[in-house]
N, C-alpha and C positions, 0 to 999 in steps of 0.2 A: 292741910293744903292738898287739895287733889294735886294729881301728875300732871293733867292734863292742860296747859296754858295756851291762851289765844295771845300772841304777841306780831304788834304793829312796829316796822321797822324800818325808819327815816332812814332818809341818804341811802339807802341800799346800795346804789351802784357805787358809793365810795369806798376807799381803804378799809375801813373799820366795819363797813356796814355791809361790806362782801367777806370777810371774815366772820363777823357773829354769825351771819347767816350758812356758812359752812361749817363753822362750829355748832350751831344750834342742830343743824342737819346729821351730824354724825353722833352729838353728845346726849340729844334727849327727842322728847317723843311730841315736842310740843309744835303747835300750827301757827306757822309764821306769812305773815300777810308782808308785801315790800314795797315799798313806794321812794320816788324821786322826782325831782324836777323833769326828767326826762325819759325816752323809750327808756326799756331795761338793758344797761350793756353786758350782761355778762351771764345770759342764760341760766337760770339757778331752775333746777327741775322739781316738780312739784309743788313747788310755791307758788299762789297768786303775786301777782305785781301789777301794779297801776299808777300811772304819772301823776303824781300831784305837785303843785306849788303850795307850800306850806305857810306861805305869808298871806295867804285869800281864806280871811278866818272863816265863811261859811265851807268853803271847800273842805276844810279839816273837821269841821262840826259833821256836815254831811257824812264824811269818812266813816269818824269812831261811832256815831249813830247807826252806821250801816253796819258797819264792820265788831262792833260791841269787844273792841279785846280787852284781856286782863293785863296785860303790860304794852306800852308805845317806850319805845327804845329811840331819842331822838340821838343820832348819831348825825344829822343833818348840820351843817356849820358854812358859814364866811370865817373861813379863814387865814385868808389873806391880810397880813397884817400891818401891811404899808397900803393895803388896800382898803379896808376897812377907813384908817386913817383920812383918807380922799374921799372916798363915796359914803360918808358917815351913813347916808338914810339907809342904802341898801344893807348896810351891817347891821344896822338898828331892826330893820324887819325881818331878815333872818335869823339875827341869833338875839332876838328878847321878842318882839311883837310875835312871832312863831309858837314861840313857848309856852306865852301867853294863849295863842287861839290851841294849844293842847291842853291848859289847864284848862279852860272852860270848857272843852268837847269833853275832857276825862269823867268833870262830873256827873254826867250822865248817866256810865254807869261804874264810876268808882275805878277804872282804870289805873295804873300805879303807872308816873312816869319816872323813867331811868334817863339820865340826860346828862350829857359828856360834856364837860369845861374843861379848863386849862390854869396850869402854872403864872400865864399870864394875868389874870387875879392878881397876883404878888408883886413888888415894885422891884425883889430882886436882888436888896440889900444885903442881908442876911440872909436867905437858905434855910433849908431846914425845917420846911413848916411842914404842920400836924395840920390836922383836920379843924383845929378849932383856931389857927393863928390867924389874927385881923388881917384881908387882902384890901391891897394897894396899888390899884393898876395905875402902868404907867399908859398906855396905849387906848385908842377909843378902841380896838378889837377885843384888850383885857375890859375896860369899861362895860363893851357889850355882855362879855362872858359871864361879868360880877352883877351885870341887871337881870339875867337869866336866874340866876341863882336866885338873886335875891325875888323875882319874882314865884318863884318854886317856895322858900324859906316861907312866906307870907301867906301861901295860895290857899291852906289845909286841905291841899289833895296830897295821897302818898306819893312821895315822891324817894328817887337816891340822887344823889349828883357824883358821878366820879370825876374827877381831877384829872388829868393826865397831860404828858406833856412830848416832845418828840415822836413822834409814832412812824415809824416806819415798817416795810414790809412790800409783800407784793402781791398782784390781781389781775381785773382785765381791763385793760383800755381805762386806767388810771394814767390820770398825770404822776409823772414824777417826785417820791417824796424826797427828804434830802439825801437817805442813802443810796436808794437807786440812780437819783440825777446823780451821784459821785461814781457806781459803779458806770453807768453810761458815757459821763464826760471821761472818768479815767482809763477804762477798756479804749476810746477811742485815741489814748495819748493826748487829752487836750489838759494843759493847766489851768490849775482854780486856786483861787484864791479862799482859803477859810477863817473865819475870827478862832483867836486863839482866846478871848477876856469873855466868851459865853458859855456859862457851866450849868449842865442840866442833868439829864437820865434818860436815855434814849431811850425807847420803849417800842420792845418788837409788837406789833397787832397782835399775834397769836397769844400774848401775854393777858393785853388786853380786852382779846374778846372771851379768853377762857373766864377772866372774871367775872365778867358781864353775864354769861352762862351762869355762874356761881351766885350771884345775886340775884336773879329769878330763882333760882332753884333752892336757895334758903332765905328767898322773900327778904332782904333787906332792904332798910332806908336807911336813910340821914348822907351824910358827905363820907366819900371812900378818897385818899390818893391812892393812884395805880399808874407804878409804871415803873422802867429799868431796876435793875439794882445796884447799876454802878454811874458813881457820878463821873464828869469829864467834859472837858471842852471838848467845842465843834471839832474842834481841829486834830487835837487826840483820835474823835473818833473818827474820823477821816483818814489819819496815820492806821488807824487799827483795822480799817478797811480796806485799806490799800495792802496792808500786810497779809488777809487772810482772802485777799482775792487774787494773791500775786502781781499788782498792780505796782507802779515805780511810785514810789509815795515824793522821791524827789520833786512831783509834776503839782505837791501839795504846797504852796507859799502860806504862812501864817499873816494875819491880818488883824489889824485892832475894829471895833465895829464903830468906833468915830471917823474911820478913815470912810466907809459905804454912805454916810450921808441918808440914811433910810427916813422916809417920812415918819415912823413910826419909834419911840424909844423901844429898847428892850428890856427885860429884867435881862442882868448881868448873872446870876445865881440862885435859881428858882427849885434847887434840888427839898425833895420831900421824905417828910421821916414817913413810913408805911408798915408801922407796925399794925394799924388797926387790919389793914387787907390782910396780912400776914395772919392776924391772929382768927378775924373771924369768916376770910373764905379761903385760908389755906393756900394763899396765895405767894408764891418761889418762883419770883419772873427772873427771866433770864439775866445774865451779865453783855452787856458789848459785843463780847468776842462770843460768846455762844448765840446772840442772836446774829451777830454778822455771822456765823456759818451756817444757821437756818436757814437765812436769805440765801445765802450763797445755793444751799441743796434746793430749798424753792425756786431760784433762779434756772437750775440744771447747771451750774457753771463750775 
């Protein structure tokens, strides 16, 4: 495997997709092409970037035809998930009919897609799941995420799929993920309410996009979980943000998530066994409290 990689990189202007792209920038040598729904918000220097809508399959064909890379990084997602639920079509063409118009451009010329799902997959019951345990979504947003997959699993282009779930962290002229909307409502002394019965792995982005590095860079496929290494409800980690931000956690009320009426069900207990990350890209993500004081020193606060 030369050093040398062309890599196309969805959603750029998002959390995860302004991350890889500042990890790719310091950690190796390879040429990153970046594209979004929209202008670029967050100046990334030396990078091409160009606006695309990713659900207009000639658009995307023209792209990887032009642009010929050796990995497309789809980081791009609806994930709204009381949203999805409502506007099923738009879920539907962003996160499977998309995927779709990259396997078919990839063929072209062999491109490898690497393409980020979620916990939601799982229904949530039990926990614990490996790379090979049967998903069961409960949500049409998990729905869309397991027809992605399964559209990659069928395709016979190389593909990876990493799992992941909670992701938090910080960028530019990003909406709010759930840690940040808590350091912002809690810095202002406003109360929130958090469900205490939803048990996941928070996962700092810096976690996850070192991985993502580490999979191009030892060329892997097949299905990765990536993410936190400590399990805990919302509310925990809310209590634990509050603590290491010096914030009044009294301002935190715990909540059951039958009381919010969300259009959408959740998994209750979606946490992932991640020995395979661990073992084949070296992967030591952080705990809670070590990535809430990341955010914090990335915050400056």
């Amino acid at each position: 495997m030369t050093n040398h990689k062309k890599i196309l990189v969805t959603g750029a202007n998002g959390l995860l997709g302004q991350k890889v792209t500042e990890l790719f920038r310091h950690e190796t040598s390879h040429e990153l092409v970046l594209t979004d729904l929209h202008e670029n918000a967050f100046e990334p220097k030396g990078f091409d970037y160009f606006p695309m809508d990713i659900t207009k399959k000639e658009d995307v064909k023209d792209a990887v035809k032009r642009l010929m890379p050796d990995y497309i990084i789809n980081t791009a997602a609806y994930t709204n998930v009381d949203g999805c639920e409502t506007d099923r079509e738009l879920s539907w063409k962003v996160n499977v009919d998309a995927v779709k118009h990259f396997i078919i451009a990839s063929r072209a010329n062999s491109a490898k897609i690497i393409h980020i799902s979620t916990d939601y997959v799982f229904d949530g019951k039990t926990g614990n799941y490996d790379e090979s345990s049967k998903p069961c979504p409960l949500s049409y947003y998990g729905k869309s995420k397991l027809a992605s997959e399964n559209a990659l699993l069928t395709s016979g282009v190389d593909f990876a799929i990493v799992r992941t779930m909670i992701i938090y962290g910080t960028g530019k002229n990003l909406r709010p993920n759930f840690a940040v909307w808590l350091v912002n409502m809690l810095s202002e002394k406003n109360r929130v309410t958090i469900v205490d019965d939803q048990f996941g792995m928070p996962t700092m982005v810096d976690d996850l996009g070192w991985a993502l590095v580490k999979m191009v860079e030892l060329d892997k496929s097949g299905i990765y979980n990536i993410c936190g290494s400590e399990y805990l409800s919302r509310y925990e980690f809310a209590v634990r943000l509050a603590g290491i931000f010096g914030f009044n956690e009294n301002l935190i009320q715990p909540i059951k998530t039958a009381d919010l009426n969300q259009a959408a069900a959740r998994p209750m207990n979606s946490s992932f066994i991640t020995l395979k990350a661990g073992s084949e890209l070296g992967l030591k993500p952080l705990n809670a409290t070590e990535g809430l004081q990341l955010l914090k020193t990335q915050l400056g606060m």
